[in-house]
C-alpha positions in Angstrom: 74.1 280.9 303.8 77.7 280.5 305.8 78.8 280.8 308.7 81.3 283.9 308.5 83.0 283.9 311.7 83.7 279.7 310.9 85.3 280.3 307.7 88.0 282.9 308.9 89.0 280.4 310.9 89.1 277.2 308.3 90.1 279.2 305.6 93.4 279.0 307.5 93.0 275.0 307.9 92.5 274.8 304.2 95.2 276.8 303.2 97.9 274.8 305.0 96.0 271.6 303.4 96.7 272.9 300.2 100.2 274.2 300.5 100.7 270.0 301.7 99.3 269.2 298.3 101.0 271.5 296.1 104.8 270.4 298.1 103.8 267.0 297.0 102.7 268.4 293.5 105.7 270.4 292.8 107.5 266.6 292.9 108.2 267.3 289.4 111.4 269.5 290.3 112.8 265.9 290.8 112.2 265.1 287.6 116.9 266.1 286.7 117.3 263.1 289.6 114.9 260.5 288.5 115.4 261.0 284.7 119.5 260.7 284.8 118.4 257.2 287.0 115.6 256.5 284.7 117.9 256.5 281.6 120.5 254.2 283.0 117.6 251.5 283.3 115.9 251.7 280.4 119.4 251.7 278.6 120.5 248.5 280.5 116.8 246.9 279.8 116.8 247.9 276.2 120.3 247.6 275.2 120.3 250.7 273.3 122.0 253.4 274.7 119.4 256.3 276.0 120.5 259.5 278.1 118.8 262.0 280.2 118.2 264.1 277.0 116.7 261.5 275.5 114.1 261.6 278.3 113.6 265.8 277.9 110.3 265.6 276.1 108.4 263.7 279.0 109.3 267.0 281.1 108.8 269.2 278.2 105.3 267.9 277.7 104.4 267.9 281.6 105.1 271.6 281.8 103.2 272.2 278.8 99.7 270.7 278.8 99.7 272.2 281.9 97.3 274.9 281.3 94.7 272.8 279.5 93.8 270.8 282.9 94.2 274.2 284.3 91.2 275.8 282.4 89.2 273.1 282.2 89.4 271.8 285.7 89.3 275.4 286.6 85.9 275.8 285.6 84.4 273.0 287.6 86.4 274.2 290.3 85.1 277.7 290.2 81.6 276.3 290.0 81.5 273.0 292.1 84.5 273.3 294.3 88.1 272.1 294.4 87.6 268.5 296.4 86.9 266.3 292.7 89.4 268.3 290.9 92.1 268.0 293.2 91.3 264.6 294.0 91.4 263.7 290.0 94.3 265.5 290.2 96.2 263.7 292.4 94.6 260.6 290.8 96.7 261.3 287.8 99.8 262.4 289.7 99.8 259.1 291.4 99.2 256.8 288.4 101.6 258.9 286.3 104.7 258.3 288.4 103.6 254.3 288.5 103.5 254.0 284.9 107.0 255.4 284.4 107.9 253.1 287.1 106.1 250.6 284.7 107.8 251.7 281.8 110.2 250.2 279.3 110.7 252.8 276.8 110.9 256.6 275.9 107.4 256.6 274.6 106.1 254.9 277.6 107.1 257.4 280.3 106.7 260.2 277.8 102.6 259.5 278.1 103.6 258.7 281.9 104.8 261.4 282.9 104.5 264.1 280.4 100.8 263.3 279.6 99.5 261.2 282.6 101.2 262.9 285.1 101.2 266.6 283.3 97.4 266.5 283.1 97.0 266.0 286.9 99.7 268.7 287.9 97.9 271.2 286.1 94.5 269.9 287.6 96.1 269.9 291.2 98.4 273.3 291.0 95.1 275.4 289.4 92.6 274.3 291.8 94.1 274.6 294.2 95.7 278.2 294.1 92.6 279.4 292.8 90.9 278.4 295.7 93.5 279.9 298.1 93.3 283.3 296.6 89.4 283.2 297.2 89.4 282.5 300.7 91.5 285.7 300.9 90.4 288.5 299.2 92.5 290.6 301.8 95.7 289.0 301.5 95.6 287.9 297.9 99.4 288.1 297.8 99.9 286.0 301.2 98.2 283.3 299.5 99.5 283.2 296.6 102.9 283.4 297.9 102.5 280.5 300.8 100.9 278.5 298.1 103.8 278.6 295.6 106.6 278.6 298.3 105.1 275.7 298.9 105.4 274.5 295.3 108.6 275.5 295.2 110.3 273.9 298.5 109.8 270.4 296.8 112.8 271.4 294.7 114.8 271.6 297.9 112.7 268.4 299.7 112.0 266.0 297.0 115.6 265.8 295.2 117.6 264.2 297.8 115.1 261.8 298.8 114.3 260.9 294.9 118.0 260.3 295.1 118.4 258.6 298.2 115.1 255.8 297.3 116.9 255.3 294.3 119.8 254.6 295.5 118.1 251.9 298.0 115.5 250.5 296.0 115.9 251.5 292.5 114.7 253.8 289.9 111.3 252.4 288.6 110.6 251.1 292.5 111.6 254.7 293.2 108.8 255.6 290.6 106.3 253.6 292.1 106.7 254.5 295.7 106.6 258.1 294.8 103.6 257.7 293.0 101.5 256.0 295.7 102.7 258.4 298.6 101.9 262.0 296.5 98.8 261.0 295.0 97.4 258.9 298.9 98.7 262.7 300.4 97.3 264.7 297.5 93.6 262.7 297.0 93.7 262.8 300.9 94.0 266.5 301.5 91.6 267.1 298.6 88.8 265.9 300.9 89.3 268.8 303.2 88.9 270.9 300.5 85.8 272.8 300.0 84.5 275.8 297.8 84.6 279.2 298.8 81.2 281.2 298.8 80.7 283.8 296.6 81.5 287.2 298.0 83.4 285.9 301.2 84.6 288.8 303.2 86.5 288.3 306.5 85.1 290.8 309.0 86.9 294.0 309.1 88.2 293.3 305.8 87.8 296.8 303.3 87.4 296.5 299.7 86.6 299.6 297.6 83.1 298.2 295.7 83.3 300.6 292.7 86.9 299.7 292.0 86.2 295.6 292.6 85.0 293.6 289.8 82.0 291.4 290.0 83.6 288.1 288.5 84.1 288.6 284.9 83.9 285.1 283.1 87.0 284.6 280.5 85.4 285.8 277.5 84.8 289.4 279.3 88.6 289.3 280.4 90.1 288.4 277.0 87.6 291.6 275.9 89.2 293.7 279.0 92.1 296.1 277.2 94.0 295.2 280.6 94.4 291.5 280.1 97.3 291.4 277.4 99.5 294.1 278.9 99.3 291.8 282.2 100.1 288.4 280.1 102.8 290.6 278.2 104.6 291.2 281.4 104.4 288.1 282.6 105.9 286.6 279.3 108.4 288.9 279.9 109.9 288.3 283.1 109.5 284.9 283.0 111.6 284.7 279.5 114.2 286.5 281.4 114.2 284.5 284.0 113.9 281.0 282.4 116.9 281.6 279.8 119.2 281.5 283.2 117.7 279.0 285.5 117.0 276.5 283.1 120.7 276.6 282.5 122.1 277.2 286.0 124.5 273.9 286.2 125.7 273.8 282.7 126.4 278.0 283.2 128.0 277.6 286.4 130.3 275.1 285.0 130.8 276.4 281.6 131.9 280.3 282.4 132.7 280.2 286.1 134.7 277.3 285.8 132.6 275.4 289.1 133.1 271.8 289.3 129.8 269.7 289.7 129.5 269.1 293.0 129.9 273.1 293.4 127.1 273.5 290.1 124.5 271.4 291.8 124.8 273.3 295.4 124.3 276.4 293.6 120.7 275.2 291.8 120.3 274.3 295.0 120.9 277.7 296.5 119.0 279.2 293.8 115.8 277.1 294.4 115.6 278.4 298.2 115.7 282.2 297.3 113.2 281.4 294.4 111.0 280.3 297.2 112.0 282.8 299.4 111.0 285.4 296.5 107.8 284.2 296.1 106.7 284.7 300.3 108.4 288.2 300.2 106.7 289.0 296.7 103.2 288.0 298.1 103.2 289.5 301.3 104.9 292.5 300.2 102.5 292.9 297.3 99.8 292.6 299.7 100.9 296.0 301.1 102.7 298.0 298.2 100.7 296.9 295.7 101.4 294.2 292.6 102.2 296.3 290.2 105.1 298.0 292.0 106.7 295.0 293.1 106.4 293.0 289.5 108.1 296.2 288.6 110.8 295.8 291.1 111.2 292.1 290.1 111.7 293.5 286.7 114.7 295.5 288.0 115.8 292.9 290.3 116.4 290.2 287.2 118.0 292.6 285.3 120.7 293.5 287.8 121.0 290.0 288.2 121.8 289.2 284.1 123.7 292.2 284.2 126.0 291.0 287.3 126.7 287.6 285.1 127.3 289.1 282.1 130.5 290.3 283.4 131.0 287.7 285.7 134.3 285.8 284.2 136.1 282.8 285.4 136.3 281.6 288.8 133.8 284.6 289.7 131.7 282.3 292.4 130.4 285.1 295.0 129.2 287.2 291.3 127.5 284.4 289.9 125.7 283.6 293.2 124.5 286.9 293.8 123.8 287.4 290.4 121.8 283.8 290.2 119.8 285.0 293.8 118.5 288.1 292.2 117.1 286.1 289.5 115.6 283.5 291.2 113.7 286.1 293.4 112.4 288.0 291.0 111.3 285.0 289.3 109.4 283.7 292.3 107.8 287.4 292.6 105.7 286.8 289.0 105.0 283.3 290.7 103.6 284.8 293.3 101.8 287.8 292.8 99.9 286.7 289.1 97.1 284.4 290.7 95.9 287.4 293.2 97.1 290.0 290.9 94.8 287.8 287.9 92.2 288.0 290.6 92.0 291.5 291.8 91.7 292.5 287.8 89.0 290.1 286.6 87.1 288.8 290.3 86.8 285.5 292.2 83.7 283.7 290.6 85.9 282.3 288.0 89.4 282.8 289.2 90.2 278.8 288.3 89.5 279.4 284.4 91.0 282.8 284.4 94.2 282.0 285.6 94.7 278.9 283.5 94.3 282.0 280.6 96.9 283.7 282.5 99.2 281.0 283.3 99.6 279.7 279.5 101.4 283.1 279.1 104.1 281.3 281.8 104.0 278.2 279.9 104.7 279.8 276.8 107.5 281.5 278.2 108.9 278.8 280.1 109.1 276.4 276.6 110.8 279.7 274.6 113.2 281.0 277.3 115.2 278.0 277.3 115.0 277.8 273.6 115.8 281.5 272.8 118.8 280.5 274.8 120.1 277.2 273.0 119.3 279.3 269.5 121.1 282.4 270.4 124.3 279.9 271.6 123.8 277.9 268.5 124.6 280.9 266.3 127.5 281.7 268.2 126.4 284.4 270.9 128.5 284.9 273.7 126.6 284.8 277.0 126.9 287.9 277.7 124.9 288.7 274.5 122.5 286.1 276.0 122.2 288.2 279.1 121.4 291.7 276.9 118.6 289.7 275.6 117.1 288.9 278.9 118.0 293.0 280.0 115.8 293.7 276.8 112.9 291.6 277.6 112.7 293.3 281.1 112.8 296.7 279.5 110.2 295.4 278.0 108.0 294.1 280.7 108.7 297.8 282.0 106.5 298.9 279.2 103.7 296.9 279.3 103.4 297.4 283.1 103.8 301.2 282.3 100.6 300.5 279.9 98.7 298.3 282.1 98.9 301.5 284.5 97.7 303.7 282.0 94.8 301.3 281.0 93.8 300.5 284.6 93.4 304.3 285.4 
């Protein structure tokens, strides 16, 4: 049995403990400062001339095991708790960020940081959104959104502190501090973690019982005719999004003609509305329902592409606004997907079903960039680039047009 009335009132404590862990665990939107840094020293230590794009893959691979740890951790999460998972998690975080610190090659922060560090980012991030959204099954959206706002300020925090440590103490010292302070923070918080009952309900809280599933495990949800119209729209608008931001500098300088003081203050400006999109997107969700504001999101990113594609030179206030609206609506899918995963398939295994979800974002964030570079490569404008992105949200429009149909 629990105490009710005592976990409406921790479930707030836990929340803010996570969203501590997951600013520390979204330290790997420092990864453009510490890799240009990284680069110089390895290229000094080797002799051999390496670059930042040299160093690409460690990120690639981070961001795409991701989802592996997610599912896997996810499942003793959703049946043990979050406290060992997070703690492993930030285990890994920690010791990942030494060993590139350690490291005196490519390879060596490649199974750092892509693989040691990758592993525990997925353990940390899945854990512990998946446990947020259970403690509230009436403001699924809230959650979800605090939590990834969260995630996402440490592209605005992190940065200029990587840079300024780096600029004191060095790159792999830089590594090393980083590495102890997240993971101490991260294991720390994990031990005032704890799992969620089954079938919490605050008081007062109403939630239709016919319409609420019971906790369908992942092989019932991969069955559910819902489930691939809702990964389908996630691809979607997070293709759309991804072929912009991952470009942001280079586009800013390329056709607006900034300089790059001017390009980096705009990623910066870009990463505050994405986390600004993803608290709106929750709590509005929360209220107008998910559906209708992925929907809106959809629209959002294409008025966005739209306003760059004919964005020319020296066009600064067009590509801002333009950039904003992206970011936004990017944050919105961020945002709304772990509640939005929840309300469709049930809390008792949340963790493992949104690690499903999630590798539909994973996949998306490898080929939006890449659909990008290809399209470039065969000598599309960016305008043409932009039509692309218009087309995939027509696209999500559909699938969230057949979800609807399917969920009636």
């Amino acid at each position: 049995m629990f105490n009710n009335q005592s976990l409406e009132k921790k479930r707030w404590y836990i929340l803010s403990i996570i969203c501590l862990i997951n600013l520390c665990a979204g330290s790997i939107y420092a990864w453009s400062v510490l890799s240009a840094a990284a680069a110089e020293s390895l290229s000094a230590s080797t002799g051999t001339v390496i670059t930042a794009s040299d160093l690409a893959i460690a990120f690639g691979v981070a961001n795409s095991v991701g989802p592996i740890p997610m599912i896997f951790g996810g499942a003793f999460n959703d049946k043990y708790g979050p406290r060992l998972v997070i703690m492993t998690g930030g285990l890994l975080i920690g010791l990942g960020l030494c060993g590139c610190g350690l490291a005196s090659s490519v390879m060596e922060i490649t199974v750092a940081y892509g693989l040691i560090f990758g592993l525990g980012l997925g353990l940390t991030y899945g854990a512990g959104i998946s446990t947020a959204v259970k403690y509230f099954p009436d403001r699924r959206g809230l959650a979800g959104g605090l939590v990834t706002a969260a995630y996402g300020f440490s592209s605005v925090l992190v940065p200029p502190i990587a840079q300024s440590l780096t600029e004191r103490i060095g790159i792999m010292q830089t590594f090393i501090f980083l590495g102890i302070a997240f993971g101490a923070v991260i294991m720390t918080g994990s031990i005032f973690c704890q799992r969620c009952p089954d079938n919490f309900l605050p008081n007062g809280t109403r939630i239709n019982t016919h319409s609420t599933p019971k906790g369908q495990t992942w092989r019932e949800m991969l069955t559910s005719p819902i489930f691939y119209p809702m990964i389908a729209l996630l691809m979607c608008g997070a293709i759309s999004g991804m072929m912009i931001l991952s470009q942001a500098a280079s586009i800013a300088k390329n056709e607006i003609g900034m300089g790059l003081a001017a390009a980096t203050g705009a990623v910066s400006t870009i990463a505050l509305f994405n986390m600004a999109g993803r608290l709106a997107a929750g709590f509005l969700s929360d209220s107008l329902g998910r559906i209708g504001v992925l929907l809106a999101a959809l629209a959002c990113t294409a008025i966005g592409l739209f306003v760059l594609m004919n964005s020319t030179h020296g066009d600064t206030v067009m590509f801002y606004f333009g950039c904003v609206l992206i970011g936004m609506s990017f944050g919105a899918f961020m945002a709304i997907y772990p509640g939005f995963t929840t309300d469709q398939f049930g809390a008792r295994h949340a963790g493992v079903n949104y690690g499903i979800m999630f590798s539909g974002f994973s996949l998306a964030g490898l080929f939006g960039p890449i659909l990008m570079q290809y399209m470039q490569s065969l000598g599309f404008t960016f305008a043409q680039c932009c039509m692309a992105g218009i087309v995939f949200c027509g696209l999500g429009g559909v699938f969230a047009f057949i979800y609807k149909g399917l969920a009636k």
